[in-house]
C-alpha positions as CSV (number, residue, x, y, z in Angstrom):
1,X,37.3,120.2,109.3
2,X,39.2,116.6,109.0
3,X,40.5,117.4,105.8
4,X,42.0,120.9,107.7
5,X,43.2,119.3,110.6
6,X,45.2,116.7,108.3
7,X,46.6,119.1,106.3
8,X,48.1,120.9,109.6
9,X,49.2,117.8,110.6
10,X,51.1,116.7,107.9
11,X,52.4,120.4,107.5
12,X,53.7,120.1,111.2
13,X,55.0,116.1,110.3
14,X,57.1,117.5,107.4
15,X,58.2,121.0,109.1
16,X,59.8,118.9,111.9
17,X,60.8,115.5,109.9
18,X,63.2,118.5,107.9
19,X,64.0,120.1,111.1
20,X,65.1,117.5,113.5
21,X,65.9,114.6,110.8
22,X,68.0,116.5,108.4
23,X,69.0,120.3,109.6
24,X,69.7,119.6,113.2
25,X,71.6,116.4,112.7
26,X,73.8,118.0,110.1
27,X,74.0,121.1,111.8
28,X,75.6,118.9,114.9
29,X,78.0,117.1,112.2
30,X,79.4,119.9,110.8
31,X,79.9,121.5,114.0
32,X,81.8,118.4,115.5
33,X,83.8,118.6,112.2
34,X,84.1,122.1,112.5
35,X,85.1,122.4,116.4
36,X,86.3,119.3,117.8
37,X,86.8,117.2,114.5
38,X,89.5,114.8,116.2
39,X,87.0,113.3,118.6
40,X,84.3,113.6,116.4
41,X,85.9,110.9,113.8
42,X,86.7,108.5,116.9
43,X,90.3,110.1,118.3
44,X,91.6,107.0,115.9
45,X,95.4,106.3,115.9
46,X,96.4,105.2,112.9
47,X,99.4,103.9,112.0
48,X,100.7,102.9,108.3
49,X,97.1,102.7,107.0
50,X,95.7,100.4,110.1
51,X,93.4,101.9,112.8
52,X,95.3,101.0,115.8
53,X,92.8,101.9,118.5
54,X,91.0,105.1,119.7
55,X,92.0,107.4,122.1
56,X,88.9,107.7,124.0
57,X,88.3,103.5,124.3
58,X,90.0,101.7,126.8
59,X,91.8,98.6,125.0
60,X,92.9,95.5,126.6
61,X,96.6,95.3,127.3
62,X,98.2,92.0,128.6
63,X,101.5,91.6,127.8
64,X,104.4,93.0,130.4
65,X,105.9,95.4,128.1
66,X,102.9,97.5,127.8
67,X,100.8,99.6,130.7
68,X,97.5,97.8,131.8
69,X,94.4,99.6,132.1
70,X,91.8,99.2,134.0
71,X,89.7,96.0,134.5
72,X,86.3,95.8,132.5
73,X,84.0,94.0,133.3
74,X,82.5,93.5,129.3
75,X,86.2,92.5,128.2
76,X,87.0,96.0,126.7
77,X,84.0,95.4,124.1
78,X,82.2,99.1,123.3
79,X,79.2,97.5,122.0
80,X,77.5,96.7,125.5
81,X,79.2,99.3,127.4
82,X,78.4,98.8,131.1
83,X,79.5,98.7,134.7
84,X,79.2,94.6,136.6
85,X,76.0,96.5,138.2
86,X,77.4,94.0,141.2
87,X,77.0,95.9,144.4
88,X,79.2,96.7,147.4
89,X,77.5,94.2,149.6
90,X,78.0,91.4,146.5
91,X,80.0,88.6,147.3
92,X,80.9,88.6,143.3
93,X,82.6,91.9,143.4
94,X,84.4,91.4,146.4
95,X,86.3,87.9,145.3
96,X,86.8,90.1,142.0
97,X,88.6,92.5,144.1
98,X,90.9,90.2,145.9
99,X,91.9,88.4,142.9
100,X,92.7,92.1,140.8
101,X,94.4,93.1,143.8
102,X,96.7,89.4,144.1
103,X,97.2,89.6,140.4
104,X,98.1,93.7,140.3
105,X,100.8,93.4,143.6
106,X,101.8,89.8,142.0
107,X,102.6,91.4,138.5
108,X,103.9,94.7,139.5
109,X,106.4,93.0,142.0
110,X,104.8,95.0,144.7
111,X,104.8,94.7,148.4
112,X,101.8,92.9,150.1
113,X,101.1,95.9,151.8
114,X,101.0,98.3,148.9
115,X,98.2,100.6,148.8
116,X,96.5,99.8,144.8
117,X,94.7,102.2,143.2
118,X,91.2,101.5,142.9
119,X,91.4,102.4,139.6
120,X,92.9,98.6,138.9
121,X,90.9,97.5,140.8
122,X,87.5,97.9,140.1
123,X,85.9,98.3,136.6
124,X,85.0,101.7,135.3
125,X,80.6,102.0,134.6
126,X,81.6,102.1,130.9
127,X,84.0,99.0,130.9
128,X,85.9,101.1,128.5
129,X,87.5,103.8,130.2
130,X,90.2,105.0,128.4
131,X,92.9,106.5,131.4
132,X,94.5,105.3,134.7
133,X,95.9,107.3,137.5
134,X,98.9,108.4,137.0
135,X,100.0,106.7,140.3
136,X,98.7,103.2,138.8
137,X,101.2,103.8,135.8
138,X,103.9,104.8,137.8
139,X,103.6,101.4,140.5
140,X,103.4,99.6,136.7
141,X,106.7,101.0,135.6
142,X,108.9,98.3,137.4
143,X,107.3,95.8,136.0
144,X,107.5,97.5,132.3
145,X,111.5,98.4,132.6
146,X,112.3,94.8,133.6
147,X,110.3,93.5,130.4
148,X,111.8,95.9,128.1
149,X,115.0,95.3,129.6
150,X,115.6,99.2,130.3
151,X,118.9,101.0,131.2
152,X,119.1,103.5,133.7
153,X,119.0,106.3,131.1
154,X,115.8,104.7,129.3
155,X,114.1,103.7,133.1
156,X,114.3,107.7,133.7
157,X,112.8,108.6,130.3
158,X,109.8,106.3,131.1
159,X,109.0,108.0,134.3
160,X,110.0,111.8,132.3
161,X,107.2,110.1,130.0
162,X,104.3,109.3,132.5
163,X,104.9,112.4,134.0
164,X,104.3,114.6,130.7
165,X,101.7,112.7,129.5
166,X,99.7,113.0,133.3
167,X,96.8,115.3,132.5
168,X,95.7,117.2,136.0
169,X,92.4,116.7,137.7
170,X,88.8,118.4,135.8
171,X,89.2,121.9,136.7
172,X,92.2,121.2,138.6
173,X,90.0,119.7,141.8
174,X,88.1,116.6,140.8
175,X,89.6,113.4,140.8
176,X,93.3,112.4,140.5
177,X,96.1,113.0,137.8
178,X,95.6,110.7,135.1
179,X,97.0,109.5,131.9
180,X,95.9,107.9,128.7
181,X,96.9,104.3,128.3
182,X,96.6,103.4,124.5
183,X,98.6,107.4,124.3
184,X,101.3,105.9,126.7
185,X,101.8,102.3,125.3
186,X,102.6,103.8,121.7
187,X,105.2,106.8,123.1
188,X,106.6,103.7,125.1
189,X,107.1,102.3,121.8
190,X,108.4,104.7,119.8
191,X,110.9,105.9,122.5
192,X,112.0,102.0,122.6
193,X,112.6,102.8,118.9
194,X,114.8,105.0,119.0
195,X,116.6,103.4,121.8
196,X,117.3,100.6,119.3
């Protein structure tokens, strides 16, 4: 009777050590390669050899000539991914606020009064959301023109740029327009190269 009920039970440990620790695990793999292979390996930009950044992590951005995404609270590090967890009644959050909101009008040359996207101004629950609004890019432009020192011609390209890169809300009704920032900073570069 033991020795039966061992066998069975080592029969059923194997059987599903095969199933869900080898088939199922390549069966997903080679899907993912199979179907949606780009995101599968990362969404990696790559650029003479060097992995640049991924498509689908937000990256930290500081210098004028590039667009800035949105603040994380975890510094842009994937390895802890997570929100502040600071509430709406925290103290914390609220001076955080302020400060993003001095710091985006400040930067961006903005009127006081400007209405900021709360996309820069609060941290996604990932700390490593890849997209802003496209209306965040377009109050950043100013500030991106005057640091790339654009013409007329090249200030109109930028904004022909943010709006075909502008991917419309999940099933055209949730959320806002938004647009890729790592995707945006490297067009922005290549169409300053071949301005030069």
């Amino acid at each position: 009777m033991i020795l039966s009920s061992i066998k069975y039970s080592l029969k059923f440990f194997i059987f599903f050590t095969i199933l869900l620790g080898i088939i199922y695990p390549l069966f997903i793999y080679l899907s993912g390669q199979v179907f949606y292979q780009d995101k599968a390996d990362g969404s990696l930009y790559i650029k003479k050899g060097k992995v640049i950044g991924s498509y689908l992590l937000g990256q930290k951005f500081t210098s004028d000539i590039y667009f800035w995404p949105r603040p994380s609270s975890i510094d842009y590090n994937p390895y802890p991914s997570s929100g502040s967890n600071l509430s709406m009644t925290s103290d914390s959050l609220l001076k955080l606020f302020e400060q993003r909101k001095i710091l985006f009008i400040k930067n961006n040359m903005l009127s006081a009064f400007s209405q900021i996207p709360s996309d820069m101004l609060f941290a996604s629950a990932s700390g490593v959301d890849p997209d802003i609004s496209k209306e965040s890019a377009l109050l950043q432009a100013k500030r991106v023109i005057i640091a790339r020192k654009f013409n007329k011609l090249q200030s109109e390209q930028l904004f022909d740029l943010i709006n075909s890169l502008s991917r419309q809300p999940q099933f055209g009704i949730f959320g806002s327009e938004t647009v890729n920032v790592l995707n945006l900073n490297i067009k922005l570069d290549e169409m300053s190269e071949q301005n030069e």
